[in-house]
C-alpha positions in Angstrom: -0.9 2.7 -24.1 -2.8 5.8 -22.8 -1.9 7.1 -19.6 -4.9 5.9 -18.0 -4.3 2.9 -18.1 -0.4 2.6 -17.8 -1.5 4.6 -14.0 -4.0 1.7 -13.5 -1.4 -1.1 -14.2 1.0 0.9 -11.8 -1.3 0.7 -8.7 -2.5 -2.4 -9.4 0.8 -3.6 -9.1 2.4 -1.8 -6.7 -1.1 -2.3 -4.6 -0.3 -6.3 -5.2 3.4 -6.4 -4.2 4.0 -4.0 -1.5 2.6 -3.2 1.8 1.1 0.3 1.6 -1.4 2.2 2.8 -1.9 5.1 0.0 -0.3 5.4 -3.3 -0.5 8.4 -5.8 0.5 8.1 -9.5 0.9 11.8 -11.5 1.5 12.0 -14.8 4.1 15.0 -15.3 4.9 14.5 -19.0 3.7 17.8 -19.5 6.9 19.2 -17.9 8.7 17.5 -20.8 6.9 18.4 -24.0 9.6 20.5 -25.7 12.6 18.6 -25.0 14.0 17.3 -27.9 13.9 13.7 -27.4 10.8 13.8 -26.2 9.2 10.6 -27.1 4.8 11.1 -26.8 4.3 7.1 -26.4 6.2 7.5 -22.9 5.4 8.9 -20.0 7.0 10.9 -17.3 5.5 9.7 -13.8 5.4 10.8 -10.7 4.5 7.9 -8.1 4.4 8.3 -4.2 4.2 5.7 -2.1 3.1 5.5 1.8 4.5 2.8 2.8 5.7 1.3 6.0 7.3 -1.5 4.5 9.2 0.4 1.9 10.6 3.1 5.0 12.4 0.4 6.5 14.2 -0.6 3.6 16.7 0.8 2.2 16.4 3.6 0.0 18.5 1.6 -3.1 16.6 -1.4 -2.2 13.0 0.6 -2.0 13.8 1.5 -5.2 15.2 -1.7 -6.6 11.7 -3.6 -5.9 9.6 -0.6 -7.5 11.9 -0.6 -10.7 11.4 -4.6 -10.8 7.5 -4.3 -9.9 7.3 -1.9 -13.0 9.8 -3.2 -15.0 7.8 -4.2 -18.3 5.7 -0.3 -17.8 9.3 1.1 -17.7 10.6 -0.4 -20.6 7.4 -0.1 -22.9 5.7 3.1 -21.6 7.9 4.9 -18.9 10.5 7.7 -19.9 11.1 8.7 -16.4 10.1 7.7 -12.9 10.3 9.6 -9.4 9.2 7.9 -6.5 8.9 9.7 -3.3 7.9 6.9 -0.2 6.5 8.3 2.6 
């Protein structure tokens, strides 16, 4: 999968299970290039959420329903994930 599309999948998904009024998706695999278990066919992503819904949770729970949203992305085509909700 090309980056492009695995942000596309992200915030159509996140846009289709959570309340939110902006969402950002970076790709930051750059930062990562010469580690040594650097894997090219997964990304590093950055994804920040505003989200009123996700404020009032719990910042475990936020977190749980992003990693469950995205799990198929994060076993397939994520490396690593930051999420920052606003």
């Amino acid at each position: 999968m090309n980056i492009n599309d695995l942000i596309s999948i992200i915030k159509k998904k996140i846009k289709d299970n959570i309340s939110c009024e902006n969402i950002k998706v970076e790709d930051k695999s750059f930062l990562h290039k010469n580690h040594k278990n650097n894997d090219e066919s997964k990304f590093h992503i950055k994804l920040s959420i505003k989200s009123q819904e996700l404020k009032e949770m719990d910042r475990i729970e936020s977190n749980k329903k992003i990693y469950k949203i995205l799990d198929e992305e994060i076993k397939n085509s994520i490396h690593s994930l930051q999420i920052l909700i606003q």
